[in-house]
C-alpha positions as CSV (number, residue, x, y, z in Angstrom):
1,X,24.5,89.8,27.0
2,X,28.0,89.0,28.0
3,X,26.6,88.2,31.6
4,X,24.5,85.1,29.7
5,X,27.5,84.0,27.6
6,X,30.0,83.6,30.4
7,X,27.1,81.5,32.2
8,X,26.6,79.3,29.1
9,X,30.7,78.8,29.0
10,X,30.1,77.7,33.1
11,X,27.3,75.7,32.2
12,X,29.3,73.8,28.9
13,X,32.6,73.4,30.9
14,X,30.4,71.5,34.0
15,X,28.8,69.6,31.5
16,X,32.1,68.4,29.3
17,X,34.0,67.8,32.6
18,X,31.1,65.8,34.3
19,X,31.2,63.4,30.7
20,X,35.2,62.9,31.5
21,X,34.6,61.9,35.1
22,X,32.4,60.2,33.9
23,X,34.0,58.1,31.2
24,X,37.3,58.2,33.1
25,X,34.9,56.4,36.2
26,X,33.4,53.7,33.7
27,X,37.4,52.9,32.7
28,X,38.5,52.4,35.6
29,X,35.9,50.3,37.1
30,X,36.3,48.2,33.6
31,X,39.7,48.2,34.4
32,X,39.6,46.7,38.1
33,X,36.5,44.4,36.7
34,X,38.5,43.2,34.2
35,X,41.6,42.6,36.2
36,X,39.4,40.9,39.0
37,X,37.4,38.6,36.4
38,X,40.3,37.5,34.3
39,X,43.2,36.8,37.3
40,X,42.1,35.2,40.8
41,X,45.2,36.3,43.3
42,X,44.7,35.2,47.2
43,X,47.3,34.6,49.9
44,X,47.2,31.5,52.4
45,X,48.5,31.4,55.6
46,X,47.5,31.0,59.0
47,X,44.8,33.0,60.9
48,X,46.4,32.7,64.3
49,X,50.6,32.6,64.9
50,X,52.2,32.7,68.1
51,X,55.4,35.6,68.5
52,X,58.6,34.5,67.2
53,X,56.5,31.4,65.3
54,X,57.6,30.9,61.8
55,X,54.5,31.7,59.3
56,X,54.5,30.8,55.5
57,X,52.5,33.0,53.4
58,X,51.6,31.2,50.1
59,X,50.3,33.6,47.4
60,X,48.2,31.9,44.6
61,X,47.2,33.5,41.5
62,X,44.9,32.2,38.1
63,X,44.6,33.3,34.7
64,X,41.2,32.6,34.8
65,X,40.9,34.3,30.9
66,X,41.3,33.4,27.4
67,X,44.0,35.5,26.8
68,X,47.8,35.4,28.1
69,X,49.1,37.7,30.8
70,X,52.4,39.1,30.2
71,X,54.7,40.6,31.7
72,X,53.4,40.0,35.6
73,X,55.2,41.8,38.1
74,X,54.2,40.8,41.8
75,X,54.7,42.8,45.0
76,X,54.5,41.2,48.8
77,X,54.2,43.4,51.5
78,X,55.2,41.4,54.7
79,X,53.1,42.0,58.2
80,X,55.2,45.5,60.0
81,X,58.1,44.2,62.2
82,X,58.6,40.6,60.9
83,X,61.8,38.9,61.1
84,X,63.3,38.5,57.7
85,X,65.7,36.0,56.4
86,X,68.9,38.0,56.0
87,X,69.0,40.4,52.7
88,X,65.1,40.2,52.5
89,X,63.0,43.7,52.9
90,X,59.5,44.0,54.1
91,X,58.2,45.0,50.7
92,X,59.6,42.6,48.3
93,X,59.3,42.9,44.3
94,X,59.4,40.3,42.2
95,X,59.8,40.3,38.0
96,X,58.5,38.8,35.7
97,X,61.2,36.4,34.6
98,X,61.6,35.1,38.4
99,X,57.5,34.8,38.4
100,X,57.9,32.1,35.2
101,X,57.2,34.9,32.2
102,X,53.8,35.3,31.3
103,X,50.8,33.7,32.4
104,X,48.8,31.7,30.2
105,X,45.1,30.9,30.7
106,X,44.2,28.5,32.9
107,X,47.6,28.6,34.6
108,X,48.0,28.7,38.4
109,X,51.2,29.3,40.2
110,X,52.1,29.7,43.7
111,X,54.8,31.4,45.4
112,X,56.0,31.2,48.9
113,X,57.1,33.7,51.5
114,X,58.3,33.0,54.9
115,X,58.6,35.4,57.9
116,X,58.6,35.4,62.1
117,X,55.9,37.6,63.3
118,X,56.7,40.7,66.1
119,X,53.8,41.9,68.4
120,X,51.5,42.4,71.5
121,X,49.1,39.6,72.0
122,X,46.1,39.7,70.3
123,X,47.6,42.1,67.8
124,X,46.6,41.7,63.8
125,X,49.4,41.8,61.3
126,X,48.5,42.3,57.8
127,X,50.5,40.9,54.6
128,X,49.5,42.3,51.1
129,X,50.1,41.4,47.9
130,X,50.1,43.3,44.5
131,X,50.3,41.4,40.6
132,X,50.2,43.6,37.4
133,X,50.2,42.0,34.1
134,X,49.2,43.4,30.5
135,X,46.8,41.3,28.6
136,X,48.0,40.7,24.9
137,X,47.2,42.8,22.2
138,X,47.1,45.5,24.4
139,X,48.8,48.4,26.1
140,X,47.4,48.8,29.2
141,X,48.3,47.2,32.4
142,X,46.0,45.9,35.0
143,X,46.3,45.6,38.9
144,X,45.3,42.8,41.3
145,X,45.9,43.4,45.2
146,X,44.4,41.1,48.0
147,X,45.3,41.3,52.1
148,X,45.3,38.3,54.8
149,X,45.3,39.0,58.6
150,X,47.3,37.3,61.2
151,X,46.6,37.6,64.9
152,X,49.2,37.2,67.4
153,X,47.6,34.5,69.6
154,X,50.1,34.3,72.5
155,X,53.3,35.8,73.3
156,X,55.3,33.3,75.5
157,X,57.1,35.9,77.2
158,X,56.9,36.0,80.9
159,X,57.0,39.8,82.0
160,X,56.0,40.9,85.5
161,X,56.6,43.2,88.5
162,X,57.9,42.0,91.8
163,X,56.6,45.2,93.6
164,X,54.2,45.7,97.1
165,X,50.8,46.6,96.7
166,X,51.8,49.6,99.5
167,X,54.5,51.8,100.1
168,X,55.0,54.3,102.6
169,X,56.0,57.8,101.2
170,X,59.4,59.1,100.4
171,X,60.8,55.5,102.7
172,X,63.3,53.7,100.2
173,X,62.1,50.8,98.3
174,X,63.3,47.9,96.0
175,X,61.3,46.3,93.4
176,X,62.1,44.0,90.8
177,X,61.2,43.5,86.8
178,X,61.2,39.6,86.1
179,X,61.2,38.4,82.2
180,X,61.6,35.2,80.8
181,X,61.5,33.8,77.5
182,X,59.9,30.7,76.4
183,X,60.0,31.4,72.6
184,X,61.2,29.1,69.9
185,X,63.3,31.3,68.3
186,X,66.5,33.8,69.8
187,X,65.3,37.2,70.4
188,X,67.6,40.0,69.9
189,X,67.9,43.6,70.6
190,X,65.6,43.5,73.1
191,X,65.0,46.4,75.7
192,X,63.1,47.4,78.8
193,X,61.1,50.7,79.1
194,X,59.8,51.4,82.3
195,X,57.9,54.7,82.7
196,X,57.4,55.4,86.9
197,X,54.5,57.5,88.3
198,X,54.4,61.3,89.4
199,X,56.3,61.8,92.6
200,X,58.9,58.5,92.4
201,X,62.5,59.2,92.9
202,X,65.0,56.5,91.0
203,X,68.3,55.8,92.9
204,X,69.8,53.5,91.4
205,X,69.5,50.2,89.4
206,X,70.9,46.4,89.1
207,X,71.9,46.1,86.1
208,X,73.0,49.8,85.5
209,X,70.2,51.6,83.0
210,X,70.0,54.6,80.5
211,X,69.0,57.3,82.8
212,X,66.9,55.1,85.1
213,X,64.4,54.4,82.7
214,X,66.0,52.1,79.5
215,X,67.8,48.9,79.8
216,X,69.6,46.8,77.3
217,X,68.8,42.9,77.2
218,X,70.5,42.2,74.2
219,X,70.2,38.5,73.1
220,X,67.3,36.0,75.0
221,X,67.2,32.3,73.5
222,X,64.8,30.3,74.8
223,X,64.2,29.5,78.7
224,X,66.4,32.1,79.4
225,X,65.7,35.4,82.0
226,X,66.7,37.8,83.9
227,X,65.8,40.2,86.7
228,X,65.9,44.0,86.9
229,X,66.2,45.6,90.8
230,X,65.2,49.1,90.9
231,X,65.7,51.3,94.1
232,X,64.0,54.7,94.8
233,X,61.4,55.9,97.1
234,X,57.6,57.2,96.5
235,X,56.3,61.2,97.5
236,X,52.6,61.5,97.6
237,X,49.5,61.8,100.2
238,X,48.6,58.9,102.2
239,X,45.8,57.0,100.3
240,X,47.0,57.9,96.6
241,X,47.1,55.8,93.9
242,X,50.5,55.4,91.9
243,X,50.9,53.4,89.1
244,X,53.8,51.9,87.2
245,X,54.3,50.8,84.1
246,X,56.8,49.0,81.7
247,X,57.4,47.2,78.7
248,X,59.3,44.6,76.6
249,X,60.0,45.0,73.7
250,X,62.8,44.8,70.5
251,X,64.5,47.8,68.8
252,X,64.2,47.1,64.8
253,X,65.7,50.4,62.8
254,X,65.5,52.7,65.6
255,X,62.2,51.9,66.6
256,X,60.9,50.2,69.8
257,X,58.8,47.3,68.8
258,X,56.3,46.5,72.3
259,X,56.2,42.7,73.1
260,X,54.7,43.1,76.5
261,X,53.3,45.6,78.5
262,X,52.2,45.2,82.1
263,X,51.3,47.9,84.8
264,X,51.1,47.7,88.5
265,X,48.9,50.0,91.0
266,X,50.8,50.8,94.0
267,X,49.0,52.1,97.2
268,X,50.9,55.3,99.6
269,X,49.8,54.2,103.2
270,X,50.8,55.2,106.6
271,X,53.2,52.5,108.3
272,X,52.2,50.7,111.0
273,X,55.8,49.5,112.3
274,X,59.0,50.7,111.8
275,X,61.8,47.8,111.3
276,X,65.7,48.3,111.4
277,X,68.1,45.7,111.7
278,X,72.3,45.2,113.2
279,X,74.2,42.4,112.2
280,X,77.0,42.1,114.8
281,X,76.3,45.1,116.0
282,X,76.4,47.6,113.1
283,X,73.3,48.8,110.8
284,X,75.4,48.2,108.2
285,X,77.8,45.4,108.2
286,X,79.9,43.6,105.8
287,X,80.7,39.8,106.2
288,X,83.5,37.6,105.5
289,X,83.1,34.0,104.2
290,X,82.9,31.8,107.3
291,X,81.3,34.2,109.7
292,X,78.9,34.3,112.4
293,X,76.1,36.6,112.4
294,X,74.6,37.9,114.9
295,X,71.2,39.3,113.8
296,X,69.3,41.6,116.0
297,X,66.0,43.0,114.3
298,X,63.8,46.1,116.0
299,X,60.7,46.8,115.7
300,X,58.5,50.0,116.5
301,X,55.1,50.4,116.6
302,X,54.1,53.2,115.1
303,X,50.1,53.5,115.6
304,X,47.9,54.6,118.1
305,X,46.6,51.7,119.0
306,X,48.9,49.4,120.7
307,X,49.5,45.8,119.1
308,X,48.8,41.9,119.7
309,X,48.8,38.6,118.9
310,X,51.9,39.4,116.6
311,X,53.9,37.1,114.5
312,X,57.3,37.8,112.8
313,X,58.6,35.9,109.8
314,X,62.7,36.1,108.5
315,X,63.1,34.7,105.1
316,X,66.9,33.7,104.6
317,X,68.0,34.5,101.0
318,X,71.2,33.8,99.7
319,X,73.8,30.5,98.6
320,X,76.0,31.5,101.0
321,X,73.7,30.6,104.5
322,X,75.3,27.7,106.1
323,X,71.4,26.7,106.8
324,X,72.4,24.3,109.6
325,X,74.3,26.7,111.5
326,X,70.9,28.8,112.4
327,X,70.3,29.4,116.3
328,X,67.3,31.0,117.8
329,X,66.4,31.0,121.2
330,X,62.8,32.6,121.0
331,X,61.8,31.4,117.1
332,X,61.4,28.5,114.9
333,X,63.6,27.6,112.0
334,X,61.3,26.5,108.8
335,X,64.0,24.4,106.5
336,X,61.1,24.3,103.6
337,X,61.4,27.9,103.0
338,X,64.6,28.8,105.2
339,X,62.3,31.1,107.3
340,X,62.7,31.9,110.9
341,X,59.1,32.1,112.5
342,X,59.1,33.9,116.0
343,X,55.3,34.0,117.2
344,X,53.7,35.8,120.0
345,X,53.7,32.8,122.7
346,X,57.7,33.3,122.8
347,X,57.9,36.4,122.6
348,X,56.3,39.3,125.0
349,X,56.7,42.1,122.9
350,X,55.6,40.7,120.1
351,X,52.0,39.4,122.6
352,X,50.9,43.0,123.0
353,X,53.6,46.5,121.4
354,X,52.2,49.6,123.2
355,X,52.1,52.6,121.2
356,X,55.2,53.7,120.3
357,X,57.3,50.8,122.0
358,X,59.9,48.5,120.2
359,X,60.6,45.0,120.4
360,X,63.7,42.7,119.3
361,X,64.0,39.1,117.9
362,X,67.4,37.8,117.5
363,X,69.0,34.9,115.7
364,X,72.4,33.3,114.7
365,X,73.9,31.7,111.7
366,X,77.0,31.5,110.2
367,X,78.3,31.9,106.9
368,X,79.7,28.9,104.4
369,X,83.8,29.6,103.8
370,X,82.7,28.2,100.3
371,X,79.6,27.8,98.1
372,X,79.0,26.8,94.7
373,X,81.1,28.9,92.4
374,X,80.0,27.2,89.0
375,X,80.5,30.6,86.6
376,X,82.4,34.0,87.8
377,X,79.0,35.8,87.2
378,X,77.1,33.7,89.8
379,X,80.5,34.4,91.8
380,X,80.6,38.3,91.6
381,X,79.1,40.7,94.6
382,X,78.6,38.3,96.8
383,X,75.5,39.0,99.5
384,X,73.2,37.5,101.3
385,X,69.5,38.8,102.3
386,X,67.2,38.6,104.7
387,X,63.2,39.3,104.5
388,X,61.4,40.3,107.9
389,X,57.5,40.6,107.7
390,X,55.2,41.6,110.8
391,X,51.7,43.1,110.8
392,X,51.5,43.1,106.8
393,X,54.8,45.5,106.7
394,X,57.9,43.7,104.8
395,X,61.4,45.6,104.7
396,X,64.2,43.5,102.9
397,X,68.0,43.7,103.7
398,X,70.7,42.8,102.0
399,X,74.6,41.8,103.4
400,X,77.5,42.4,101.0
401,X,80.1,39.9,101.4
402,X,83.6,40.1,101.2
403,X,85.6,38.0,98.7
404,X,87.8,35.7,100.2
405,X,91.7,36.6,99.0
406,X,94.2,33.6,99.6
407,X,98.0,33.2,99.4
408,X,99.7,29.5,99.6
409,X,103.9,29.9,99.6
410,X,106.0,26.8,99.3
411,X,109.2,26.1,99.6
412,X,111.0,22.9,97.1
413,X,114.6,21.9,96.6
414,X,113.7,19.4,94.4
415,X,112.0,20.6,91.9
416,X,111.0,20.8,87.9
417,X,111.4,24.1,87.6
418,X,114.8,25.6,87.7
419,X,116.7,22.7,89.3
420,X,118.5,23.9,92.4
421,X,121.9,23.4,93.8
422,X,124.0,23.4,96.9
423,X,124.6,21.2,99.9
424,X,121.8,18.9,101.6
425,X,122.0,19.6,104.5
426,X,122.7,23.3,103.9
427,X,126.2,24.1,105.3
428,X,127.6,27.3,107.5
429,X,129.2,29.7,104.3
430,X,128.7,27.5,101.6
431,X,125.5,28.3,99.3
432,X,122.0,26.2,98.6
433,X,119.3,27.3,95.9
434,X,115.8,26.6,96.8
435,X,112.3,27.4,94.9
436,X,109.8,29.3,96.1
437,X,106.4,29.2,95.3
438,X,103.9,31.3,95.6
439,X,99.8,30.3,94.7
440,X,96.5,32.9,94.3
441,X,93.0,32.0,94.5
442,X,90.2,34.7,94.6
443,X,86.6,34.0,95.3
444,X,83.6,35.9,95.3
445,X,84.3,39.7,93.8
446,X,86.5,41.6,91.9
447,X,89.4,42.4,94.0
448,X,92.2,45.7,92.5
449,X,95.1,46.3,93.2
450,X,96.4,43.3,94.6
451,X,99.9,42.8,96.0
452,X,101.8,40.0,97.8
453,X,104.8,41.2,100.0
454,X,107.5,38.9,102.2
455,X,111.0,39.6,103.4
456,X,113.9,37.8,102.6
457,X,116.7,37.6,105.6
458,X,120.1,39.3,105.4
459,X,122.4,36.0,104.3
460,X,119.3,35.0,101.6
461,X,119.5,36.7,98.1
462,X,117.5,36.4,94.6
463,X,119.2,34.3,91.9
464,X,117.0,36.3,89.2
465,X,115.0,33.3,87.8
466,X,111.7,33.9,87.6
467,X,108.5,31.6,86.2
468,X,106.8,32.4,84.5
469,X,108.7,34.6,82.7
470,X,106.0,37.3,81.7
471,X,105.6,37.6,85.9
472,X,109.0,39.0,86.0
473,X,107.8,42.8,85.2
474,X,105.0,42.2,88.3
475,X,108.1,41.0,90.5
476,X,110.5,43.8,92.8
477,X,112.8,43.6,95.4
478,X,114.1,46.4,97.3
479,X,117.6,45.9,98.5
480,X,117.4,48.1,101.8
481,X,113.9,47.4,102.9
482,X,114.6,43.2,101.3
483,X,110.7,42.9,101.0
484,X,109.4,41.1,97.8
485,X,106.7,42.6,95.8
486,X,104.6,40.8,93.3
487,X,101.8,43.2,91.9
488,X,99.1,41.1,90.6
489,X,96.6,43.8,89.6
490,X,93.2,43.2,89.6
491,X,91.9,39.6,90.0
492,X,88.5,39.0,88.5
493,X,85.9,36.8,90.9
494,X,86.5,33.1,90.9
495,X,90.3,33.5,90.0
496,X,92.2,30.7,90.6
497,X,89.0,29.0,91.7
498,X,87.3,28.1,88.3
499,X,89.9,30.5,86.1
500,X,93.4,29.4,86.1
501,X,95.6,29.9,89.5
502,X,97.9,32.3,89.1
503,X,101.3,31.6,90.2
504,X,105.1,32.6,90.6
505,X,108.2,31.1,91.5
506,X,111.6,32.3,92.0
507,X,114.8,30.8,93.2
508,X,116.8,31.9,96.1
509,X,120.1,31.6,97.5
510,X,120.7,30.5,101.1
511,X,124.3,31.3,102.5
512,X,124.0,30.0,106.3
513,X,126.0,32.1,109.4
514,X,127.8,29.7,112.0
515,X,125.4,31.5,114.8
516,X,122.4,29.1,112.5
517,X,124.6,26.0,113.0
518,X,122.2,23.3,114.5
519,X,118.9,24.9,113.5
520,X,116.7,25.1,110.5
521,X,117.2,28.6,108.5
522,X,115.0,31.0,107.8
523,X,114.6,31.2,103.6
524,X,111.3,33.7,103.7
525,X,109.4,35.5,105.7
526,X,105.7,34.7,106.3
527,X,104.0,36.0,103.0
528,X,100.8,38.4,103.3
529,X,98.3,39.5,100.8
530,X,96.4,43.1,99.9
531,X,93.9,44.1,98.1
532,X,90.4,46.1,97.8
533,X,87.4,44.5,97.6
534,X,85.3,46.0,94.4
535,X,82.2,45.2,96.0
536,X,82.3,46.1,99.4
537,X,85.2,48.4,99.2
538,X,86.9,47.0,102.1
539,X,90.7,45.7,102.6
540,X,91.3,42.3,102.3
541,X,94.1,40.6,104.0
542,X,95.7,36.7,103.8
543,X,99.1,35.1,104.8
544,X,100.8,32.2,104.2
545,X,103.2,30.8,107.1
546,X,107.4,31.4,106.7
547,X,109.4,28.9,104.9
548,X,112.6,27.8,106.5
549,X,115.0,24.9,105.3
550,X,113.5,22.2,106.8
551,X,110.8,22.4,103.7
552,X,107.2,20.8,105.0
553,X,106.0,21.2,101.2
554,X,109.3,19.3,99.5
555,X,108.8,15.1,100.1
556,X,112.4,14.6,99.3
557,X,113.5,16.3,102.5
558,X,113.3,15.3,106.0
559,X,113.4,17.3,109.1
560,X,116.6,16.2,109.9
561,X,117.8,17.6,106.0
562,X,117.2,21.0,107.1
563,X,119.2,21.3,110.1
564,X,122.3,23.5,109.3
565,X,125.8,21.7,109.6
């Protein structure tokens, strides 16, 4: 007996809660029928956008009832990642009194919303929109919410590897990441991922990275690039496939938004020749500005088979080639693309390479003293490379170059600065000021701890003017030793050259002995110059030529003024 009631109670309560469903169903889908007869919403905008492109979304809605719609409150949901006009979110609400108050029937309004789309080619992006209202006369409110899709139809971005198709395992390698914008609109934050295969070792990076795998691009306006060089080498079995990838992208709260995404297949072969280079000599050389090179390039072959018909190609890379200079006794200079050709007819090593034999090319050129120096970035680390290619194997090598460090002293009577004193021509025990001058120009890299020395002679002393005045603290003089020290620092690249020159000058006393009666006096010793190259981490050196009274630098005076009387 109480076995059947409990199963009538089941059987009632199934029943009741299947009518609520029921009812509760039929409600809503009055609700959403009501809401979709009586107010048409849509949004407008454009099916295809291109990244960056500015896209206006216009959302339209119609009371397309008898009754008034009050109090409307409308929510757009912009596409994920756009670029908002600053203060604006990607879900934006908006009330009714900024919507116009209530909507009467027949009334259409639009409202606009503007945004710049972020994504991969061929991506959709999807804006939404939400309007409530409450009908009068009643309590209830009522929901209208309609989507449109946007698809990314091209991402002007240039993004690409500069990186061979084979490398030989665990050899060191440089490839490159190229990216270039051609967007209408300034891109910011943006960042390169790069994610290498199993087996790669990083080394190092130009521009420096976040643990050899993250770099910081920062700002890119329109037609401008850049270049990433990565160095490492490659472990795996001959024949393996590696492959590397990387992507473009911006960081928008903490998150890495992909722009571009490329990948590159990278073969691990055998090599067939082994090439090493000396440039005067030494595997690894630095040059100075004005230079001649003597390049020597060896090759090795490396097979089984011996080699023939062989040709070797130099490309010649870098502002700093005095092309004209080039001299080759057994190869052809190519002007179109700077490239040394050196072909088998000229050359009998390169006409048949037994097994395991080398052969040598060799060339000359020289190096410019100057080259175009129109920003100090485009001055800074200063090199030059150089690309040989034989029998499908390519090695590159690149040349630091030293900056070039240079000292001019001068010597005035006449002058604007301090206005000097004394007799013309300078007379035995009686005293003459003079100004002295000295001028520093610094080229192509960072140079630190740069000094400039001379000696002043026994009967010469410092008057203790000094210009400009906040040189003084760089300025010493060492009474027992009577050198002159001027510590400059550090000297950024292009100092003096497209920066302002920097410059000192102090005055000096001259009180001649009879033993320099009939002669010019000595005022200053020859002045030299110091410091270490950044880049190459070599010593550079310059000198300016002694000053005596007969003052080449000073119009006013003759030859015949400087003679002691």
């Amino acid at each position: 007996m109480e076995k059947k009631y409990m199963k009538r109670k089941i059987t009632f309560f199934i029943i009741f809660l299947a009518i609520i469903l029921g009812i509760a169903g039929y409600w809503y889908s009055q609700k959403n029928l009501y809401s979709k007869e009586i107010l048409k919403l849509e949004i407008i905008g454009p099916e295809k956008a291109d990244l960056g492109q500015e896209v206006e979304y216009i959302v339209k809605y119609k009371n397309n009832g008898n009754v008034r719609l009050q109090e409307p409150r409308l929510i757009f949901e912009y596409p994920s990642h756009s670029l908002l006009e600053e203060g604006d979110t990607l879900r934006k609400e908006i009330r009714s009194q900024e919507l116009g108050g209530d909507i009467y029937p027949g009334e259409e309004r639009t409202i606009k919303f503007k945004a710049r789309l972020l994504g991969k080619e061929g991506e959709a992006k999807v804006a939404k929109v939400w309007l409530s209202f409450r009908p009068k006369n009643l309590n209830a409110r009522y929901e209208r919410t309609t989507t449109f899709t946007t698809e990314i139809k091209k991402v002007p971005l240039t993004f690409r590897f500069d990186l061979p198709s084979k490398i030989e395992p665990e050899k060191e390698f440089d490839f490159r990441i190229n990216y270039f914008s051609n967007v209408d609109f300034p891109l910011t934050d943006l960042g390169i991922r790069v994610e290498y295969p199993s087996g790669f070792e990083f080394k190092s990076a130009d521009p420096s990275s976040i643990e050899g795998k993250e770099w910081e691009i920062g700002l890119l306006n329109k037609t401008q690039g850049g270049r990433i060089k990565i160095t490492g080498l490659l472990k795996g079995k001959i024949g393996e496939e590696k492959i590397f990838k990387a992507q473009l992208g911006i960081w928008q709260n903490n998150e890495f938004v992909v722009l571009k995404e490329i990948y590159k297949g990278v073969s691990v072969v055998e090599p067939d020749i082994y090439i090493v280079q000396q440039i005067n000599g030494s595997p690894q050389y630095i040059a100075n500005p004005g230079e001649l090179l003597h390049y020597e390039i060896f090759f090795r072959n490396l097979n089984q088979e011996p080699l023939e018909n062989l040709f070797l190609v130099v490309k010649l890379k870098g502002e700093a080639f005095d092309l004209n200079s080039t001299k080759t006794l057994t190869g052809d200079f190519r002007s179109g693309d700077n490239s040394i050709v050196f072909d088998w007819r000229k050359n009998p090593s390169l006409q048949f390479l037994a097994p395991q034999e080398e052969g040598k090319v060799e060339f000359w050129i020289e190096l410019k003293k100057e080259w175009n120096l129109s920003d100090i970035e485009k001055a800074k680390n200063a090199l030059v490379r150089d690309e040989v290619s034989i029998s499908g194997v390519r090695e590159e090598f690149e040349t630091k170059i030293n900056s070039k460090l240079e000292i001019v002293q001068k010597g005035y009577f006449q002058d604007e600065v301090f206005g000097n004193s004394g007799s013309i021509p300078p007379k035995v025990g009686e005293s003459t000021t003079y100004t002295i001058m000295w001028q520093v120009k610094n080229y192509f890299n960072n140079v630190k701890n740069v000094k400039a020395k001379a000696v002043l002679p026994h009967n010469v002393e410092l008057t203790g003017k000094i210009f400009p005045e906040d040189q003084a603290q760089k300025f010493t003089f060492d009474s027992q030793s009577r050198e002159i020290i001027w510590d400059l620092g550090n000297l950024e690249a292009g100092t003096g050259v497209i920066t302002p020159l920097p410059n000192i000058a102090f005055q000096i006393s001259l009180t001649p002995s009879l033993n320099q009666k009939g002669e010019p006096a000595l005022l200053i010793s020859e002045v030299k110059i110091q410091g270490e190259d950044e880049w190459t981490e070599q010593i550079l050196n310059s000198s300016s030529s002694a000053i005596n009274t007969t003052l080449p630098d000073d119009p006013t005076i003759s030859e015949e003024m400087g003679i002691v009387k």
